[in-house]
C-alpha positions in Angstrom: 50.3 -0.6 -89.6 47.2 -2.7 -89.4 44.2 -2.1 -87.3 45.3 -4.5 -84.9 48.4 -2.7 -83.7 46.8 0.6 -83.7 46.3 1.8 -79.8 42.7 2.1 -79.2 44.1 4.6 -75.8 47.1 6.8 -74.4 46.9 9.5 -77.2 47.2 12.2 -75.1 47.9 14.4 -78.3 44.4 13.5 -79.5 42.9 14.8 -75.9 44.9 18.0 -75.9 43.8 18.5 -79.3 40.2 17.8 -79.3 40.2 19.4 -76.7 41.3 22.8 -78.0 39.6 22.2 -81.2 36.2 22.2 -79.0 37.0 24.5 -76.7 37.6 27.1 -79.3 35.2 26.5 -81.2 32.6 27.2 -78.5 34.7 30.2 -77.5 34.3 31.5 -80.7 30.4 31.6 -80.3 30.0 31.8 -76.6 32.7 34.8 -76.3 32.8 35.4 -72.7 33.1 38.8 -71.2 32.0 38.9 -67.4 33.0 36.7 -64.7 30.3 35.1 -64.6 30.5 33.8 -68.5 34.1 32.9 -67.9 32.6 30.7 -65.0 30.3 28.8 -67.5 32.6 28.5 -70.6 35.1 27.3 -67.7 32.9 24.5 -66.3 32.0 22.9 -69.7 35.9 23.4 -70.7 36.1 21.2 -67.9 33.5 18.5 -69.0 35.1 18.9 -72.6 38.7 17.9 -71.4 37.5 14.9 -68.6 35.4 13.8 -72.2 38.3 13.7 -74.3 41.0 12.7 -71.5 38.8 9.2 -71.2 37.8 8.9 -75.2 41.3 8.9 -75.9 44.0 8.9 -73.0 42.7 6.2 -70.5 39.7 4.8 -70.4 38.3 5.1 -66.3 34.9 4.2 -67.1 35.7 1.0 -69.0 38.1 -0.1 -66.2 36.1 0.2 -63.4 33.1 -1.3 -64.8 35.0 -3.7 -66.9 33.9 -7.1 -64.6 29.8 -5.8 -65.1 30.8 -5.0 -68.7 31.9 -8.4 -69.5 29.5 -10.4 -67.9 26.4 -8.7 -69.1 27.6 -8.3 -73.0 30.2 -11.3 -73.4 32.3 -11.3 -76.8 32.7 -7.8 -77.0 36.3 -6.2 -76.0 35.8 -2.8 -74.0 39.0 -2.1 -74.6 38.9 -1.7 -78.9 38.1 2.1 -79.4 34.7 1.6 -80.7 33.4 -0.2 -77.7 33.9 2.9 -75.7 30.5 4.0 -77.6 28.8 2.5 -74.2 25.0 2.7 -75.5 26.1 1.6 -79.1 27.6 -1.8 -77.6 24.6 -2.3 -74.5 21.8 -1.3 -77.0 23.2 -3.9 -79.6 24.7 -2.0 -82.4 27.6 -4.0 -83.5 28.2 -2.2 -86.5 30.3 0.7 -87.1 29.3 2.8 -83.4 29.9 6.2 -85.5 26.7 5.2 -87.7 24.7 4.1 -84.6 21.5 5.7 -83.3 22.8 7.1 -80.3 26.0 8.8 -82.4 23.8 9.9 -84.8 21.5 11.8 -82.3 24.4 12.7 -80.3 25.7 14.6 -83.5 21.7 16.4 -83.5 22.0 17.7 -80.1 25.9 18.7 -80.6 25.0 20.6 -83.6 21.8 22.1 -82.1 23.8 23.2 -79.0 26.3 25.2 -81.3 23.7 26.4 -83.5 22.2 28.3 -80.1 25.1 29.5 -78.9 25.9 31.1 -82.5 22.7 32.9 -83.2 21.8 33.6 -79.7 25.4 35.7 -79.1 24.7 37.9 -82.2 21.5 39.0 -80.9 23.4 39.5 -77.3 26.1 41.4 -78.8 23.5 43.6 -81.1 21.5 44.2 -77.7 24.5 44.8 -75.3 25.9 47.8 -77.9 22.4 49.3 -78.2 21.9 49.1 -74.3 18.6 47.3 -75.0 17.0 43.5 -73.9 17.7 40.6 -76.0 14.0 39.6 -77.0 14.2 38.4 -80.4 16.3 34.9 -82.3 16.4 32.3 -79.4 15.6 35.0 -76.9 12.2 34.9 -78.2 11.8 31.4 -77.1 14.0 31.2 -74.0 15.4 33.7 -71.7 19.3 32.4 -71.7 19.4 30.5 -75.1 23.4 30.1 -74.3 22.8 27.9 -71.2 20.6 25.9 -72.7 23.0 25.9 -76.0 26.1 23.8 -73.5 23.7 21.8 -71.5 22.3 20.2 -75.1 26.7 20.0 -76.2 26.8 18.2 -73.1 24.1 16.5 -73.6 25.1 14.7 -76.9 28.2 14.1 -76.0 26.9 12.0 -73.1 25.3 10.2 -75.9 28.2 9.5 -78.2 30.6 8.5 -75.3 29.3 8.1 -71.6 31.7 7.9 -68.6 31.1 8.0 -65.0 33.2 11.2 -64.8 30.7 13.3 -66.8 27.8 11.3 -66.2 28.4 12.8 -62.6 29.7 16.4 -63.8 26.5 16.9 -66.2 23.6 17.5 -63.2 26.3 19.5 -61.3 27.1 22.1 -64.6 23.3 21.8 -65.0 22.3 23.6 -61.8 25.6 25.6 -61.9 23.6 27.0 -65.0 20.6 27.3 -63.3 22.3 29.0 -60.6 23.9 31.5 -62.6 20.9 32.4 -64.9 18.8 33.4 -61.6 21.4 35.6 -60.7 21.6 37.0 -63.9 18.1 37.3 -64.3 18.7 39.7 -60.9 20.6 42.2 -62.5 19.0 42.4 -65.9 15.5 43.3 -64.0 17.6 46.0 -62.1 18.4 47.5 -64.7 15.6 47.0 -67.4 12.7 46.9 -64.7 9.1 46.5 -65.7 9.6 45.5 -69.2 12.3 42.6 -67.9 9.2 41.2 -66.0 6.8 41.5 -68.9 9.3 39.6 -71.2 10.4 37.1 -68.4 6.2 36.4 -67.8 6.0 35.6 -71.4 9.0 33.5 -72.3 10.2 30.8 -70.3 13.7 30.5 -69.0 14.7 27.5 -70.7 12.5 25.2 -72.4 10.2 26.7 -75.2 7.0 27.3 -75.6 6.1 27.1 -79.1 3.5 29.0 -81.3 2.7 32.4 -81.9 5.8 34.9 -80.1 4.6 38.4 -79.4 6.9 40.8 -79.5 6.4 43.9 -77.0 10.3 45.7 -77.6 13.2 46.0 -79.2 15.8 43.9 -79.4 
């Protein structure tokens, strides 16, 4: 089968399957427990599938901007596979779009975004069985490392492949995030008190400070 022939859309297989591949793959870091994890693992399970369902099973974005499309970038065909790279095709890149800039980076902040969720849950998981506050790995830096770890996932995948659909979703699951970590934040100073505030004054909630960390408590 050459190139040609091969559909660049309608593999709904590939969408279920990324998909899952994804989505349990994050699962396997993020490992939710409460209702309120389940609420955040569900709403970028969410982003993950409307991702996949327009990389590979129909392409919305391209369709409904496809008159803009052509006009502003003529000789390219947003319908071939690669195209869908948006800010690979606008920005120039005509060259393989998986060795582009914005793929490239895209792959940094995917990567970065696992990496937190990974390394923040086993300092959770050490803190939650010793009935103590998470302070040290990413906590050091950032009060809820694993909010910040899917908003950066998002984030690069809104790099790699942009659609209206998530384009849209990504401010909402951002303040949906924001939302839950004050209300988190609630219960964690309930039940840990003064030295919750000391550690919250210190560290922010979710962008780093870097330097020096001082450490006043246990894991």
């Amino acid at each position: 089968m050459s190139h040609d022939t091969v559909p660049a859309y309608g593999l709904w297989s590939l969408v279920v399957i990324n998909s899952l591949v994804f989505i349990v793959f994050a699962f396997s870091f993020a490992k939710p427990q409460s209702s309120r994890d389940w609420r955040s693992f569900g709403a970028f399970s969410g982003f993950l599938v409307a991702l996949f369902a327009e990389m590979y099973g129909f392409p919305l974005t391209i369709y409904l901007l496809s008159g803009w499309l052509g006009s502003k970038f003529p000789g390219v065909d947003f319908l071939s596979h690669d195209a869908g790279h948006l800010l690979e095709m606008m920005f120039g890149w005509r060259s393989n779009p998986h060795f582009g800039p914005f793929h490239l980076l895209s792959a940094v902040f995917i990567g970065g975004g696992f990496w937190l969720l990974s390394s923040s849950w086993s300092v959770l998981y050490a803190s939650q069985r010793s009935g103590t506050l998470a302070t040290t790995g990413p906590y050091a830096r950032i009060r809820h490392p694993q909010y910040a770890g899917f908003a950066l996932i998002m984030f690069g995948f809104l790099l790699q492949w942009p659609t209206l659909l998530t384009l849209a979703m990504f401010p909402i699951l951002c303040v949906m995030y924001v939302r839950l970590a004050v209300s988190e934040e609630r219960e964690v100073e309930r039940h840990f008190g003064a030295q919750w505030r000391e550690y919250a004054q210190r560290t922010p909630r979710f962008w780093p400070k870097f330097g020096a960390i001082a450490r006043t408590g246990p894991a």
